[in-house]
C-alpha positions in Angstrom: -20.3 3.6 -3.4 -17.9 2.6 -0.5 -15.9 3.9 1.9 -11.9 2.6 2.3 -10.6 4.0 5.6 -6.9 3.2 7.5 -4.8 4.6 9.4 -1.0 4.7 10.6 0.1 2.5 13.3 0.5 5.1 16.4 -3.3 6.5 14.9 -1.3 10.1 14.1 -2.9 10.0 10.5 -6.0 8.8 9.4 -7.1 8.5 5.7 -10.8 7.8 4.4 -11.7 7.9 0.6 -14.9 8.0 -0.6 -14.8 5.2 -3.4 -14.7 1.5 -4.5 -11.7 0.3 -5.3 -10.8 0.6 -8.9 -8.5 -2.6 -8.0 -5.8 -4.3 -6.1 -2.3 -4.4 -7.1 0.3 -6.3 -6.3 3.8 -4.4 -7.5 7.0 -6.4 -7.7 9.4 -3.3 -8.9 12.6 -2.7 -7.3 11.7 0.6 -6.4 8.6 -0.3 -4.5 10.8 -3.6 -2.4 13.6 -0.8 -1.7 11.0 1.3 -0.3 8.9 -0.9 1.9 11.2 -3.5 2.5 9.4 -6.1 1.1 9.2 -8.5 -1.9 6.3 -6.8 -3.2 3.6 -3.9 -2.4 0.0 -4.4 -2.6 -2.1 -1.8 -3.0 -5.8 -0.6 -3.5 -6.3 1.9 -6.8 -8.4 4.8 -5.9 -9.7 7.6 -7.3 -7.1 10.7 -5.7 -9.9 13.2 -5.1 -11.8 11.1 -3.0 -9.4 10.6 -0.7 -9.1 12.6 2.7 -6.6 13.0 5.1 -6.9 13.1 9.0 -3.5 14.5 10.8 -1.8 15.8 7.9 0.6 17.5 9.9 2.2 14.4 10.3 2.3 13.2 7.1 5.6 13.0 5.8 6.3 13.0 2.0 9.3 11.6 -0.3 9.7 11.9 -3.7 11.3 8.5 -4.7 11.2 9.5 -8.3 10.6 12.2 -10.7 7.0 12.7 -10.2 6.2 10.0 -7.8 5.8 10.4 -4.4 4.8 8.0 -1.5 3.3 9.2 1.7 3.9 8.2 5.1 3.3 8.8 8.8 6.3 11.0 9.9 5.7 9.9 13.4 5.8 6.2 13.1 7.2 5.7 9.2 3.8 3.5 8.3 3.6 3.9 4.3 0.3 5.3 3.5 -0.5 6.1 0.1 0.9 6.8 -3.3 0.8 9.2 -6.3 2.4 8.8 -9.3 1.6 11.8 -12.1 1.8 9.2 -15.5 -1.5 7.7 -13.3 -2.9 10.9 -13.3 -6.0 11.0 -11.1 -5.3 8.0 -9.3 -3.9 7.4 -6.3 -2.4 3.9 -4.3 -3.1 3.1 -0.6 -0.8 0.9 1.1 -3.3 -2.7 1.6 -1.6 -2.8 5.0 -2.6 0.6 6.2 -6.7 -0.1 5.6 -8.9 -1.2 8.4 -10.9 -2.9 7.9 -8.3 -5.3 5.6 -10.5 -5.1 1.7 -12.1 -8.8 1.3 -11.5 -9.1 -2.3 -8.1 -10.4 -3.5 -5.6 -8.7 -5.8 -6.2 -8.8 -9.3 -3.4 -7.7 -11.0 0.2 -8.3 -10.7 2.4 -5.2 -12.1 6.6 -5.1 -13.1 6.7 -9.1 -13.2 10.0 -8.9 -14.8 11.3 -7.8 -11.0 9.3 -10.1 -9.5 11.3 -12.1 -7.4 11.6 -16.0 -8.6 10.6 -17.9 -5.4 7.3 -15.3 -5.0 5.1 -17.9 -7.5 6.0 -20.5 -4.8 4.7 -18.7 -1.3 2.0 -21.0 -0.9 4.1 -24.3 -0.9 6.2 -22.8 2.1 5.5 -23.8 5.2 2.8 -21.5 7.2 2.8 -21.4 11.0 -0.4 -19.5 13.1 1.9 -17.9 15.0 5.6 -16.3 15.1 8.3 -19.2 15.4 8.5 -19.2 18.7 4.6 -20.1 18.7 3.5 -16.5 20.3 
């Protein structure tokens, strides 16, 4: 058995969990781009009661829908985890939030019919080492 550990950005909240990855999910659901911003979420399936939380006074929580609540730094807004009640047991951390980043590669793609039509194409689009501005 592993150990997963992350943290926010400003190092407010910590999380460790005491388990391998059941596996890594990339979701492509509206709710989860309205939430993070994104065109998808990827996240590493745990099981809940192995993970701990460092700083939970600063963790922030939202219920985005009935029985489904995502968990963030109140301090700096990082998303952190989330549980969902019809996954009962289980729980998602945010792949951004781990450190070190998990080697293995998703393995599962979840609510394709949201997925957004150009996502299929990412690795045709051109990829620069740095920001634009080449810093």
């Amino acid at each position: 058995m592993s150990e997963l550990t992350g943290r926010c950005r400003c190092g407010a909240v910590g999380l460790t969990a005491t388990a391998d990855a059941r596996r890594i999910v990339n979701c492509h659901c509206n709710l989860c781009r309205r939430m993070n911003g994104a065109a998808f979420s990827s996240y590493v399936v745990i099981p809940h009661k192995t993970l701990s939380v460092r700083g939970e006074e600063h963790l922030g929580v939202y219920e985005v829908a009935p029985g489904a609540r995502k968990h963030f730094c109140a301090k700096c807004g990082t998303p952190l985890f989330n549980v969902v009640s019809r996954y009962a047991g289980a729980c998602m951390l945010y792949l951004g939030a781990l450190e070190p980043q998990p080697t293995a590669a998703p393995s599962l793609n979840v609510y394709c019919e949201s997925m957004l039509g150009w996502v299929d194409r990412i690795a045709s689009i051109q990829s620069l080492p740095t920001g634009a501005d080449g810093k």
